[in-house]
N, C-alpha and C positions, 0 to 999 in steps of 0.2 A: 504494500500500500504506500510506504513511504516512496518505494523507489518512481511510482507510478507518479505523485506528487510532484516529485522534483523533476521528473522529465516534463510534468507540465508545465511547470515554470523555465524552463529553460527553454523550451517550445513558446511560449506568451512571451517572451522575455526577446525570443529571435524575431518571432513575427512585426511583434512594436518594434524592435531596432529595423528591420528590413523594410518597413509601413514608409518613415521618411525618404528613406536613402531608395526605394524603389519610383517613387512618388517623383522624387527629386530628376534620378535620370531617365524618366516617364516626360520630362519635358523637354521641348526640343528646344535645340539653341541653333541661330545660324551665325555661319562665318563668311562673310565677305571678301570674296578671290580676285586676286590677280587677273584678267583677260593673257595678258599678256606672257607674265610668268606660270601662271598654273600654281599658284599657291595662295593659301592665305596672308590676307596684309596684317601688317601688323601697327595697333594705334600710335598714331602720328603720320599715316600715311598721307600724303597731301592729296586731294581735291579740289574741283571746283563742280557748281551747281549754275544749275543750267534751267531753268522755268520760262516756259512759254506762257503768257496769259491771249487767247485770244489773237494768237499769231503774233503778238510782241513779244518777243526776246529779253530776259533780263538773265545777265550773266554774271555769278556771284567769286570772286576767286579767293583765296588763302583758307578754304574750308581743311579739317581735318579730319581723320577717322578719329573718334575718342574712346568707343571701346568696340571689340571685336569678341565672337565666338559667345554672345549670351541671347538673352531669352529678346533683350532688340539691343541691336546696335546702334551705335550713335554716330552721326557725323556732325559736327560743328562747323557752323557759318559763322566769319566775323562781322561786326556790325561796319559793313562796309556798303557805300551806296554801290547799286549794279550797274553794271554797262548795260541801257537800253540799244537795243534794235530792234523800233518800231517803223510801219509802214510812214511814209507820209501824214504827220497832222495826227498822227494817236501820243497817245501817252502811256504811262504806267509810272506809280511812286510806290517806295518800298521795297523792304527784301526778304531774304528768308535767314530765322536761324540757326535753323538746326534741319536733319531730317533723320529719323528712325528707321530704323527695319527691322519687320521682323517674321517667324517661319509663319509661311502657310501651308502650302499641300508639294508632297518630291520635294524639290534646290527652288519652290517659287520663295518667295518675297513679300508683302503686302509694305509699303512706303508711306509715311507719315511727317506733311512737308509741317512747321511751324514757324509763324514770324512773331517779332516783336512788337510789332504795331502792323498792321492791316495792309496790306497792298490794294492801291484803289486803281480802278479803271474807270478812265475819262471816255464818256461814250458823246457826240455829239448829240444836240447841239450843244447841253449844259448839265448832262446826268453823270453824277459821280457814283462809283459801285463801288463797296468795300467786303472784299473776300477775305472769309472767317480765319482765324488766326491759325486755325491746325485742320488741315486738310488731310484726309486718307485716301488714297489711290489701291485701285484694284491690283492682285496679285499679279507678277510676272517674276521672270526669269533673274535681271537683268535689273542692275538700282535707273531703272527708266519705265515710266507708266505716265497714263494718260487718263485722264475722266475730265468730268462734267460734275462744277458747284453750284450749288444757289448763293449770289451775291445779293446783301439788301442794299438800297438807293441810301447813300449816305446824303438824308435831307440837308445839313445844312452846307454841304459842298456844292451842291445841285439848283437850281436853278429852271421853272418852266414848269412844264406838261414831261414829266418821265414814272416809268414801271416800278414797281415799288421793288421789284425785284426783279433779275437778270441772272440769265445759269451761262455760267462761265465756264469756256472749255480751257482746259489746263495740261500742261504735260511738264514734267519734271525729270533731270535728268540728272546722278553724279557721277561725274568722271575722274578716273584716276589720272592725275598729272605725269606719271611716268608713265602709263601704256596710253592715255589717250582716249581709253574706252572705258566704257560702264564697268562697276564691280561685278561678278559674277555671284550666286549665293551655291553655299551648302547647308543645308538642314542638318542638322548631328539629333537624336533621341528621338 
């Protein structure tokens, strides 16, 4: 009887010790790859960021990878205004700070862009849009994806007859400053 006892305790005693530590690497972590090399970077890797709003271009440089191989990785935007390349006569203000990754489904990605204050879009004649501080983009391969926000009319920018709200197509992109090309992801767990 005793001995029965004590193997149930050391039975209850594994299961609780294995309960976390199963638990733990039951979640996945991704790690952000090299294009170029075929391997994982490692943080401090330099970047730049790349957001389309609406076919205007704003291009952010001195970003960095801050952490790699966890539940989301981080990259870091400095607060630096972007190089616009807009069409003719548009505009865009603002930039991004950071952007996130993290596992979806196989090596996808789901990307999570964040600014410090609001990036607006100047729409003619006099409507001003301000897209929400932290946007998520659909799963892909590749730290590059593309969707559709709803922006509200920032009334006191605005001016006239404008929509109280505007969806805003968006595409975001980081690229590693040594290959040139997007991160690649690995899922691990």
């Amino acid at each position: 009887m005793r001995l029965r006892a004590v193997a149930l305790c050391f039975a209850t005693a594994a299961a609780l010790g294995a309960g976390p530590a199963a638990a733990q690497a039951a979640t996945p972590v991704l790690w952000l790859r090299s294009e170029l090399l075929n391997e994982r970077v490692k943080p401090g890797t330099e970047a730049f960021v790349f957001t389309s709003v609406e076919g205007c271009g704003l291009r952010q440089s001195g970003a960095k990878v801050v952490s790699n191989g966890m539940a989301t990785d981080h990259v870091s935007v400095p607060a630096t205004t972007p190089e616009n390349e807009c069409p003719a006569g548009e505009k865009r203000a603002g930039g991004i700070s950071g952007v996130g990754a993290k596992p979806a489904t196989g090596d996808e990605m789901t990307l999570r862009m964040t600014s410090r204050t609001a990036i607006h879009l100047f729409v003619e004649p006099w409507c001003t849009y301000a897209l929400p501080l932290a946007i998520a983009f659909p799963a892909a391969l590749f730290t590059e994806s593309e969707g559709t926000v709803g922006a509200p009319l920032d009334k006191a920018a605005s001016f006239g007859s404008c929509a109280a709200t505007r969806t805003v197509h968006l595409r975001l992109v980081v690229i590693e400053v040594f290959s040139g090309h997007p991160f690649s992801g690995e899922v691990v767990g």
